[in-house]
N, C-alpha and C positions, 0 to 999 in steps of 0.2 A: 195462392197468396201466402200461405202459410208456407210454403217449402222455399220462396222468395226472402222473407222474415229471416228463420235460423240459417241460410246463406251470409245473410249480412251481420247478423250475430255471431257466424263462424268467421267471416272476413274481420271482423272488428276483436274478436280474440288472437285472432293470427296478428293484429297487427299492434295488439297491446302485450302480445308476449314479443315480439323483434323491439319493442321499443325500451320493454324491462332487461332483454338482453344484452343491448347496445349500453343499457345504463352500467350494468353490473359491467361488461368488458371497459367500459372509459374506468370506472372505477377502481378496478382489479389494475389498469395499465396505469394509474395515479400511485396506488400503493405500491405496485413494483419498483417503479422510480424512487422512490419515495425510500423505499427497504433499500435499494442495491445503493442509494445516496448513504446512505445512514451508515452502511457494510463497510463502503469504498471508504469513510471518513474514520473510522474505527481502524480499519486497516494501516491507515497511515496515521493517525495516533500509535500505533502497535510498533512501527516503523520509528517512527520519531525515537520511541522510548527502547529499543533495540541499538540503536544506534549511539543516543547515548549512553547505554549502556556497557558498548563493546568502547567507546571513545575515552570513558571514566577509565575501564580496566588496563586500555592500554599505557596511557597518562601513567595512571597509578604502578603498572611494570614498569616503564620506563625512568620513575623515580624512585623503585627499589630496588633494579637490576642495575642502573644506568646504560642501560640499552632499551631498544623496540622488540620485541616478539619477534622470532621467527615464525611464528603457527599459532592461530587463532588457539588449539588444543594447550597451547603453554599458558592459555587467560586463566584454565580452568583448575587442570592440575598441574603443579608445582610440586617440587621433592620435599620443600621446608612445609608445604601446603599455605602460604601466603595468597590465596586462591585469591584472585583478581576479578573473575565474575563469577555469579551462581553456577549457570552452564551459558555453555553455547546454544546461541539463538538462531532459527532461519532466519530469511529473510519473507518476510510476510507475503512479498509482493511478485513473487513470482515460483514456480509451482515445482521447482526442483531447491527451494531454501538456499542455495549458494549466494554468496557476497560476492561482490568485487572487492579483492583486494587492492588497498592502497600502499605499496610499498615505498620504503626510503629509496635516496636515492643509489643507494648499491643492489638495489634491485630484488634482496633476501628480507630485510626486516619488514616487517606489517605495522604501517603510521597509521594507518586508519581501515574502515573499512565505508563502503557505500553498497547502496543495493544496486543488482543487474540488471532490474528493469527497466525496461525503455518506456513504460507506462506515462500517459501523464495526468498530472496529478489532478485533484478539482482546484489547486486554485494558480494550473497551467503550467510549472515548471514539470519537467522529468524527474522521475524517483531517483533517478541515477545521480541525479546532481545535489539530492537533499545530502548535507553533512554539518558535524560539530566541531567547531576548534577545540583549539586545546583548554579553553574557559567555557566550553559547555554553552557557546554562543551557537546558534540555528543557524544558518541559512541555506538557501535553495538558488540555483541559479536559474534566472529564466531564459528561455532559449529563444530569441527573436526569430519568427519563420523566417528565411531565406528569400531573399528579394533577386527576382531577373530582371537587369538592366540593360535588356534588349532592345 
């Protein structure tokens, strides 16, 4: 009777430690979410503010030179040193820091710049498509999925 007894005292701890386990794992995979949300929206704040960043400096070359930039490297140093942004930024959002350049339309000056990720964002457009006009106005373009009209 007695070896009956801590059988079931040993089954009834097995089965209150899998239930503390399960709690802690839902727990753990709520904070994760929860962190990598937090990270992902940080990032693209980071984004945002790079962007207008490089958008301001170009603006701002282009009303002291009256030209666009050939090379992101002319925002930074300049001969008069009229320096146009702090430094050059990556690009937050993807793991080699490179921009997509947006050039005029003779193919050499740099109007703007956008990031190269094809990510999409939390709130559904592509990184690729977030940019700033020339008044430091946002937008993001959204990409409607593709419809077969088969």
């Amino acid at each position: 009777m007695k070896h009956q007894f801590q059988s079931g005292k040993k089954a009834s701890a097995l089965i209150l430690l899998l239930v503390t386990v399960t709690i802690i794992e839902l727990s753990l995979l709520t904070s994760f979410k929860l962190v990598s949300m937090t990270v992902k929206r940080s990032d693209e704040a980071e984004l945002k503010f790079r962007l207008a960043a490089y958008k301001t400096a170009i603006e701002k070359y282009q009303r002291y030179f009256r030209r666009y930039p050939s090379s992101l490297k002319e925002l930074e140093t300049l001969p008069p040193n009229p320096r146009m942004i702090r430094r050059l930024y990556k690009d937050p959002m993807n793991r080699e820091g490179k921009w997509k350049i947006v050039h005029q339309d003779d193919g050499i000056l740099i109007r703007n710049v956008v990031s190269s990720s094809m990510e999409t964002s939390t709130d559904g457009s592509k990184y690729n498509s977030w940019t700033y006009d020339e008044n430091l106005i946002f937008s993001s373009i959204m990409q409607s999925p593709t419809r077969n009209n088969n």
